[in-house]
Chimera marker file (.cmm) of the C-alpha trace (Angstrom):
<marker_set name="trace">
<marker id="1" x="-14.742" y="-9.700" z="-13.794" r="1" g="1" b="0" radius="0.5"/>
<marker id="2" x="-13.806" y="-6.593" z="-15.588" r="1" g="1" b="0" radius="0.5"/>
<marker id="3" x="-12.548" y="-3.538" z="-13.691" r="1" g="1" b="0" radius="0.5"/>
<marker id="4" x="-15.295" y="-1.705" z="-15.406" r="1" g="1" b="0" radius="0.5"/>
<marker id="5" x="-17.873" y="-3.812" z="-13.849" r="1" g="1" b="0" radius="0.5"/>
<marker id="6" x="-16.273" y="-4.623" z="-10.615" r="1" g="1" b="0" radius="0.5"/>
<marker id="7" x="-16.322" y="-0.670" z="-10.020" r="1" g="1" b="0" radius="0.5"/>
<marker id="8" x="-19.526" y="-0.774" z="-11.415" r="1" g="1" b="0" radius="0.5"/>
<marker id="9" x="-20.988" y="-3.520" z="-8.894" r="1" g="1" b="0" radius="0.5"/>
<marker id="10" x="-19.162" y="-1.457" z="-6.091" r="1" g="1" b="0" radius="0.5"/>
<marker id="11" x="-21.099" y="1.241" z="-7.062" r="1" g="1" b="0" radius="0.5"/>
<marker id="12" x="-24.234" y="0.014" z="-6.997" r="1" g="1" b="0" radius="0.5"/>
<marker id="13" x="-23.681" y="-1.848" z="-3.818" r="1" g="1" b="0" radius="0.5"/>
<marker id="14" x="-22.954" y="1.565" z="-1.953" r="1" g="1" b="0" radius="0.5"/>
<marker id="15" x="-26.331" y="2.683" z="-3.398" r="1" g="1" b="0" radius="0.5"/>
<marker id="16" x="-28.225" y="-0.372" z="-2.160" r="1" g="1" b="0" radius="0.5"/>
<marker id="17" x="-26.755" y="0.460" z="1.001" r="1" g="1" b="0" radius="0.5"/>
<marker id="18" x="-27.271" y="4.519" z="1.817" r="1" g="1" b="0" radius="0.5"/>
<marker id="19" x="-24.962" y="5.274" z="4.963" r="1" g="1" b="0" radius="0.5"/>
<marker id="20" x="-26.258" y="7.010" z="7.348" r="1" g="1" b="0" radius="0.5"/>
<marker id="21" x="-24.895" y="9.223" z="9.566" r="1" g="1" b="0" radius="0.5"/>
<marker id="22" x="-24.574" y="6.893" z="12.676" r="1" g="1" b="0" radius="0.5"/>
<marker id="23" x="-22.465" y="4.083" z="10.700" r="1" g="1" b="0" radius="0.5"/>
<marker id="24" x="-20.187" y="3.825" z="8.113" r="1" g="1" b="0" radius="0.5"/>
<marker id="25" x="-20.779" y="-0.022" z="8.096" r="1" g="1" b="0" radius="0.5"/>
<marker id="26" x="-22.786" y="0.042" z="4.771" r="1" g="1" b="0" radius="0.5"/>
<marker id="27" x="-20.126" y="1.262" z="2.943" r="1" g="1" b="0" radius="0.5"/>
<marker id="28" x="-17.313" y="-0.703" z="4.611" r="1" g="1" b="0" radius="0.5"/>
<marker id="29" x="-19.030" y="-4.291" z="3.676" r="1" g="1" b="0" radius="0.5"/>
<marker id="30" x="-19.467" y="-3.719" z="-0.068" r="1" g="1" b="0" radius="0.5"/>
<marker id="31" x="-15.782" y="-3.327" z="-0.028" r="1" g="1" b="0" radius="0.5"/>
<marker id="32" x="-14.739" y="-6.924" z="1.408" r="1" g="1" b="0" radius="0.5"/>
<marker id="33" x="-15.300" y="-8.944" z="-1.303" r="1" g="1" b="0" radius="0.5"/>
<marker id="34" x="-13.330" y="-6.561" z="-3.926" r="1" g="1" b="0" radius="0.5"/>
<marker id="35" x="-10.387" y="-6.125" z="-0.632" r="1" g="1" b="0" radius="0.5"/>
<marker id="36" x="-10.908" y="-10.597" z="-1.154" r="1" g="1" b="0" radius="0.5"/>
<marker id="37" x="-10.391" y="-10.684" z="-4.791" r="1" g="1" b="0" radius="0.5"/>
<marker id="38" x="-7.367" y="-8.029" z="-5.164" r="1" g="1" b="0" radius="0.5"/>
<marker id="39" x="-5.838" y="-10.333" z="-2.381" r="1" g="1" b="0" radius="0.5"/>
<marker id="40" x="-6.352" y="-12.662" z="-4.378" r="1" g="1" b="0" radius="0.5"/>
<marker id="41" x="-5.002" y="-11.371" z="-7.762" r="1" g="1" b="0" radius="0.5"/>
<marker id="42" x="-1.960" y="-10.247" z="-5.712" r="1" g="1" b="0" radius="0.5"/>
<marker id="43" x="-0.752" y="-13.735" z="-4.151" r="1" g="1" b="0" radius="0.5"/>
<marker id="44" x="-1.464" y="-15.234" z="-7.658" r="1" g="1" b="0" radius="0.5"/>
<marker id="45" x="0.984" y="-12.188" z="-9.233" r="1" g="1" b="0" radius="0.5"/>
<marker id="46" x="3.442" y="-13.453" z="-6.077" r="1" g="1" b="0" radius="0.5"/>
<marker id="47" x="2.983" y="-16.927" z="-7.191" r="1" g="1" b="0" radius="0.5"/>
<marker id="48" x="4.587" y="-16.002" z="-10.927" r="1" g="1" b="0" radius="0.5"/>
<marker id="49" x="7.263" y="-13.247" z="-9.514" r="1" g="1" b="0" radius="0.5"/>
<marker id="50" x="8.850" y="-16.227" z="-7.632" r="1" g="1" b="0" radius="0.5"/>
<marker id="51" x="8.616" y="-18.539" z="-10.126" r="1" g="1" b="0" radius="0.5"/>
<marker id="52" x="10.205" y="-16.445" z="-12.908" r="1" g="1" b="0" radius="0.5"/>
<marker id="53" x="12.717" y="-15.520" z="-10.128" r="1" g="1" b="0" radius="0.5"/>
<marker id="54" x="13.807" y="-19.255" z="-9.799" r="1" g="1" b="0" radius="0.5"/>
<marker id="55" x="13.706" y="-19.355" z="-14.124" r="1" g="1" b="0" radius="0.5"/>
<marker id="56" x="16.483" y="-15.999" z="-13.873" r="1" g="1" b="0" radius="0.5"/>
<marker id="57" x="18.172" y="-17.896" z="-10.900" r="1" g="1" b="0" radius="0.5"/>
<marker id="58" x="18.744" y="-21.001" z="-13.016" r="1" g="1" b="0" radius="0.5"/>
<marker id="59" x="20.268" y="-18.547" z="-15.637" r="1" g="1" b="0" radius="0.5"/>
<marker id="60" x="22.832" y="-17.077" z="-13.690" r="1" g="1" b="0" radius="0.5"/>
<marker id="61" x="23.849" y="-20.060" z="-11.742" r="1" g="1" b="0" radius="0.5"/>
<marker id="62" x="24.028" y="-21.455" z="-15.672" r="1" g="1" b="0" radius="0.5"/>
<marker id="63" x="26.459" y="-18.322" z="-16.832" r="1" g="1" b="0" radius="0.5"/>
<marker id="64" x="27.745" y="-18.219" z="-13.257" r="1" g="1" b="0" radius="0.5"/>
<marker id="65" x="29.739" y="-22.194" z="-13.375" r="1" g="1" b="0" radius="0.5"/>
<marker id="66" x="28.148" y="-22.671" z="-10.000" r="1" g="1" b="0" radius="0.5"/>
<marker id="67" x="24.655" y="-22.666" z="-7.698" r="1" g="1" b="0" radius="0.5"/>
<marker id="68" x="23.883" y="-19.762" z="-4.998" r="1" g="1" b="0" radius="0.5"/>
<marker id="69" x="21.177" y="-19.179" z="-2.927" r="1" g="1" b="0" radius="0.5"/>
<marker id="70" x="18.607" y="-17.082" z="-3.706" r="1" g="1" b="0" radius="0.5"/>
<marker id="71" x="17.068" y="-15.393" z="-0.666" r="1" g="1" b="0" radius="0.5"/>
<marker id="72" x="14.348" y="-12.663" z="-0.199" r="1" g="1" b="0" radius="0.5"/>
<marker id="73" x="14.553" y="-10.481" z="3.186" r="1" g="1" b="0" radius="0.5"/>
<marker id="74" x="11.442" y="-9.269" z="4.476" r="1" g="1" b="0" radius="0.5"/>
<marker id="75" x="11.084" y="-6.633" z="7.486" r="1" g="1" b="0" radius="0.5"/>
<marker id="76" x="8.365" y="-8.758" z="9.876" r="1" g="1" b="0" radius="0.5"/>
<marker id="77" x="8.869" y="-5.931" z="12.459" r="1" g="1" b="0" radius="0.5"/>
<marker id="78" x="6.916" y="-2.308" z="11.277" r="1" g="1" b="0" radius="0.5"/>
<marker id="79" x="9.925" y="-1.122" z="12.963" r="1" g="1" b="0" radius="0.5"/>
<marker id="80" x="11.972" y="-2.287" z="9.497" r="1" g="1" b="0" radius="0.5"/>
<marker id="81" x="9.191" y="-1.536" z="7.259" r="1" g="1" b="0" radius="0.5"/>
<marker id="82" x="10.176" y="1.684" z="5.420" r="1" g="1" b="0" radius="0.5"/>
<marker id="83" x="14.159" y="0.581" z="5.730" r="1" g="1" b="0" radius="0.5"/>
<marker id="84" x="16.276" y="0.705" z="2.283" r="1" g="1" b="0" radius="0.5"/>
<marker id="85" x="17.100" y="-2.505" z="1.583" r="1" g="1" b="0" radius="0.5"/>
<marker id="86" x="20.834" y="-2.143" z="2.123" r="1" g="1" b="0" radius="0.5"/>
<marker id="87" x="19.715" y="-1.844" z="6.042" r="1" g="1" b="0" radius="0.5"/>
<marker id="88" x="17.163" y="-4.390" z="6.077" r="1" g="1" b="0" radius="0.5"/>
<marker id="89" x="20.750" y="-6.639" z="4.999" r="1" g="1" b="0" radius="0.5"/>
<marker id="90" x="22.756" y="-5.587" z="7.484" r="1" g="1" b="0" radius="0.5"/>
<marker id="91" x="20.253" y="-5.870" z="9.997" r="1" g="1" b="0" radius="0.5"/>
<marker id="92" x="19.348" y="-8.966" z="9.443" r="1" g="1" b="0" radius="0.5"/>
<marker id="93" x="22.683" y="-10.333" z="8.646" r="1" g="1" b="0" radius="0.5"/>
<marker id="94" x="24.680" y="-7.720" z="10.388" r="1" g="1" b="0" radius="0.5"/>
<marker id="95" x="27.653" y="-5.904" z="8.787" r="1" g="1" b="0" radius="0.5"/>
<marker id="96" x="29.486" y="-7.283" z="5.932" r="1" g="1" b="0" radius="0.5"/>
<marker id="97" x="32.794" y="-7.368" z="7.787" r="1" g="1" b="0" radius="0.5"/>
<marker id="98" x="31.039" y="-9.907" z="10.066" r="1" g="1" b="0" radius="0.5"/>
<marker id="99" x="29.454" y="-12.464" z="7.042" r="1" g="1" b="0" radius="0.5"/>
<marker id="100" x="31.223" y="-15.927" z="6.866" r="1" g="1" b="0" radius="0.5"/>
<marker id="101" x="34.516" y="-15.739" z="4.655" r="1" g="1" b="0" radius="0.5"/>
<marker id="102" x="34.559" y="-17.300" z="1.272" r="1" g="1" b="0" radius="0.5"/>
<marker id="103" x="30.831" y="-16.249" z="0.379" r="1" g="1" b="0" radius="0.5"/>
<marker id="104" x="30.196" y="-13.325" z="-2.145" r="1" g="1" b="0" radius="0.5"/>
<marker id="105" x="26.745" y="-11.037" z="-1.243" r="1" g="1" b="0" radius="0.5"/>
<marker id="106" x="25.096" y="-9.070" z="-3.510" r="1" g="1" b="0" radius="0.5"/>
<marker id="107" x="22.014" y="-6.490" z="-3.332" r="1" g="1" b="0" radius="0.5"/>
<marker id="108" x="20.208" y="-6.977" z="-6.132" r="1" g="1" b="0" radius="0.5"/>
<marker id="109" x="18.014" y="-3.990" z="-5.266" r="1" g="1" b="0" radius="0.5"/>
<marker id="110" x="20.369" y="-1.221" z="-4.047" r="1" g="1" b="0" radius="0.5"/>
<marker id="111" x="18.690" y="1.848" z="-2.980" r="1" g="1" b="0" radius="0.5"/>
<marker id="112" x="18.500" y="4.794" z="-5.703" r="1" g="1" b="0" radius="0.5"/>
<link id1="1" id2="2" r="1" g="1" b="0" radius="0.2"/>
<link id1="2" id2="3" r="1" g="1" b="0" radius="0.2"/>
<link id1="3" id2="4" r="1" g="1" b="0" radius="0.2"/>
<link id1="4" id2="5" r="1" g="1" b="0" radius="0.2"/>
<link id1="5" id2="6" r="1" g="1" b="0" radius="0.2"/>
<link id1="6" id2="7" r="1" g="1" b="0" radius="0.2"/>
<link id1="7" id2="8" r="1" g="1" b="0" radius="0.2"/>
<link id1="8" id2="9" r="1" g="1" b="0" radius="0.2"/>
<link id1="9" id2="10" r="1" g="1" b="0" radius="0.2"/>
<link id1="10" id2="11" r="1" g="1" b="0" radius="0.2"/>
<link id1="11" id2="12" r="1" g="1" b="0" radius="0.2"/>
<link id1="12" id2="13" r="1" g="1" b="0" radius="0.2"/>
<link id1="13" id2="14" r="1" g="1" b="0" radius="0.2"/>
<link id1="14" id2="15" r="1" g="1" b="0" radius="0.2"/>
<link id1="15" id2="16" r="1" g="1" b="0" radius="0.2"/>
<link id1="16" id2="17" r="1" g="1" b="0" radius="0.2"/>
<link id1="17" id2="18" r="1" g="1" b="0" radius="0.2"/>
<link id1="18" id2="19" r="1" g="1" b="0" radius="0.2"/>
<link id1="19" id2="20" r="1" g="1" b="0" radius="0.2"/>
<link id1="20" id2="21" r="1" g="1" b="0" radius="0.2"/>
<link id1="21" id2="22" r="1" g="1" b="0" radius="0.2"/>
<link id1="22" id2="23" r="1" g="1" b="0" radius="0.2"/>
<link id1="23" id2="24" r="1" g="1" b="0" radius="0.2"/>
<link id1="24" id2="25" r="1" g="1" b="0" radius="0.2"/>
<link id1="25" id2="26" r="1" g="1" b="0" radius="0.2"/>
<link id1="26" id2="27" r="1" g="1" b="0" radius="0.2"/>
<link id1="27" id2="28" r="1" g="1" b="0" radius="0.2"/>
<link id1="28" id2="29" r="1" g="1" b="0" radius="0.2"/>
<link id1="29" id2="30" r="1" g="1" b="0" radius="0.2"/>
<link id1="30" id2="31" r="1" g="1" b="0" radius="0.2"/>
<link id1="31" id2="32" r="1" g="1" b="0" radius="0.2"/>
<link id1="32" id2="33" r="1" g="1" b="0" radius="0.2"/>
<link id1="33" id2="34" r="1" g="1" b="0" radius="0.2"/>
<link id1="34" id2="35" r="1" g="1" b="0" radius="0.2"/>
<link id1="35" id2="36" r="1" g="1" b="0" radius="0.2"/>
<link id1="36" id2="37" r="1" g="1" b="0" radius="0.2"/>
<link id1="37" id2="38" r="1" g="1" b="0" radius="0.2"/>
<link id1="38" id2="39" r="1" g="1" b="0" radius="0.2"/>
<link id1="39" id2="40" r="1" g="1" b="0" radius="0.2"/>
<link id1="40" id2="41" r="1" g="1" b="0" radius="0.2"/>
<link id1="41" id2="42" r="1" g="1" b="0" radius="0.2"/>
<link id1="42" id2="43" r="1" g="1" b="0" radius="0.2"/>
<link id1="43" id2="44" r="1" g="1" b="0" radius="0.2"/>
<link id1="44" id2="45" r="1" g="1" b="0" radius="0.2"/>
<link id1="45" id2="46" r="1" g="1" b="0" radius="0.2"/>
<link id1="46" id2="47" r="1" g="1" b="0" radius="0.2"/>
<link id1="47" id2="48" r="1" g="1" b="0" radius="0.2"/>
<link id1="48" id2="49" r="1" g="1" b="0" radius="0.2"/>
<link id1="49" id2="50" r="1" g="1" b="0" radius="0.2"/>
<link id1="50" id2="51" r="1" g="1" b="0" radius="0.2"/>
<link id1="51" id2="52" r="1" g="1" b="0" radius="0.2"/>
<link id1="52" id2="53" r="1" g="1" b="0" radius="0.2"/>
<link id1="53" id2="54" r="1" g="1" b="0" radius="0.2"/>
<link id1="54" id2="55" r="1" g="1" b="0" radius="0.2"/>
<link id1="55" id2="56" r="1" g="1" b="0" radius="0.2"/>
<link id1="56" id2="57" r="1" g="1" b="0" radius="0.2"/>
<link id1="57" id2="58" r="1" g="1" b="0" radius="0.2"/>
<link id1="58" id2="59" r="1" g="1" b="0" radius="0.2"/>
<link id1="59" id2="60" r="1" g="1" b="0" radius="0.2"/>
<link id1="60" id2="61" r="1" g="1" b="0" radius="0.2"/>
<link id1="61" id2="62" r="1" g="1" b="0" radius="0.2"/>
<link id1="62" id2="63" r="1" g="1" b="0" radius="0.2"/>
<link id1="63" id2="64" r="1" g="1" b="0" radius="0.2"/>
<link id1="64" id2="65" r="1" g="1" b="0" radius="0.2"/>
<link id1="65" id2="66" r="1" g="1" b="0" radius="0.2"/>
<link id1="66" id2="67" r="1" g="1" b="0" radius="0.2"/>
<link id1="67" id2="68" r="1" g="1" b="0" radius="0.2"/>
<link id1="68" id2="69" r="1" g="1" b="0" radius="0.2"/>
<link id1="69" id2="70" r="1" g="1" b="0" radius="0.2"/>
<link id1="70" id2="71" r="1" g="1" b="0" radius="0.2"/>
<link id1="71" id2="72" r="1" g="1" b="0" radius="0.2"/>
<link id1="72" id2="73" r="1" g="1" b="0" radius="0.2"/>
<link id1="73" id2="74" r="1" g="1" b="0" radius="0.2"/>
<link id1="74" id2="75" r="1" g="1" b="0" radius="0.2"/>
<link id1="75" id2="76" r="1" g="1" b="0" radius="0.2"/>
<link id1="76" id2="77" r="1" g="1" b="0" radius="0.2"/>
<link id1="77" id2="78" r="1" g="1" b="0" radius="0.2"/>
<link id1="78" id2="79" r="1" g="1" b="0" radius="0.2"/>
<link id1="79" id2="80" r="1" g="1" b="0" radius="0.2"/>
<link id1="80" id2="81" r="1" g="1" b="0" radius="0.2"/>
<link id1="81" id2="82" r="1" g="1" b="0" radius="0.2"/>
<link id1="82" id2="83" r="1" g="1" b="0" radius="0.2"/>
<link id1="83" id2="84" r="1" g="1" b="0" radius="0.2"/>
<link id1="84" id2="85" r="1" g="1" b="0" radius="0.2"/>
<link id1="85" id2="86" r="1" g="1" b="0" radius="0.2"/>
<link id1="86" id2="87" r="1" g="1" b="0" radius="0.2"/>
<link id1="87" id2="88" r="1" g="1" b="0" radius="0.2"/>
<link id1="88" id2="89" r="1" g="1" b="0" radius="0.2"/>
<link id1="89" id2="90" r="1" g="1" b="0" radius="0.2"/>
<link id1="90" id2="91" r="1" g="1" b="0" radius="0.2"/>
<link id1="91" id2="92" r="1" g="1" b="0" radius="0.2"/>
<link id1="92" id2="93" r="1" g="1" b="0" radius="0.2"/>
<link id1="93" id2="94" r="1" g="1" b="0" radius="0.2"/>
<link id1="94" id2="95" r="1" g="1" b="0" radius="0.2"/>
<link id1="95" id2="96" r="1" g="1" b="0" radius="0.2"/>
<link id1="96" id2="97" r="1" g="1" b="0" radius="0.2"/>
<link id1="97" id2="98" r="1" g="1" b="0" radius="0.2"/>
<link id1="98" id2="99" r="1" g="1" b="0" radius="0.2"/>
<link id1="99" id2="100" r="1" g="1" b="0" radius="0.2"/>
<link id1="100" id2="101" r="1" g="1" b="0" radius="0.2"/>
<link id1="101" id2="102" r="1" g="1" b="0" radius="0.2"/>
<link id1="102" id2="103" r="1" g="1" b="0" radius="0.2"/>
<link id1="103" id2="104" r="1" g="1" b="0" radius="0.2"/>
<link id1="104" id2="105" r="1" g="1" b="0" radius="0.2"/>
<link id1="105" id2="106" r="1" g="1" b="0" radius="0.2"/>
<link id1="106" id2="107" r="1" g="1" b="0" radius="0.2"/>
<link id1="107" id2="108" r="1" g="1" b="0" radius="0.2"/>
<link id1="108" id2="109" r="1" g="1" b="0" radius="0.2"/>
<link id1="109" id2="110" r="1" g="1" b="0" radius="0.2"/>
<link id1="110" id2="111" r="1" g="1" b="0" radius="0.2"/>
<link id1="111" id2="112" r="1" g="1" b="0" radius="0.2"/>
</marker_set>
């Protein structure tokens, strides 16, 4: 559907569905399905990031002489949410002094 007509349809389901003053239910339903289909939309957009991440892994490893891993960090803990990724590293992995020997780490996305 169109963004034009999802907004649209979101707009007339608010109308269809006055809120009054003791709820804000009416207006909170109409929104699920849209909050569905951007979920949607966004796992399938995931789904191609990761993929064309393993196409430019296959490219370096090609230039490169040699495979490496490829590994994505997330912060499961809201305590690491808003950390720059240089600390979500070493707190996952601890400090680079302490990483095996004989392995080379990079941050691909460094802070700015």
């Amino acid at each position: 559907m169109e963004q034009g007509k999802k907004t649209h349809t979101l707009i007339q389901q608010v109308n269809e569905n006055p809120v009054d003053n003791r709820s804000i239910d009416p207006v909170v339903e109409p929104l699920t399905p849209l909050l569905d289909e951007v979920e949607i939309i966004l796992d399938k957009q995931m789904v191609e990031w990761i993929a064309e991440l393993r196409r430019l892994s296959d490219l370096i490893a090609g230039v490169r002489g040699g495979n490496f891993a490829l590994v994505m960090i997330s912060a499961a803990d809201p305590e690491y949410k808003n950390l720059a990724p240089e600390w979500i590293l070493e707190a996952a992995l601890g400090k680079p002094e302490d990483w095996p020997k004989g392995f080379e780490v990079g941050l691909l996305n460094r802070s700015k």
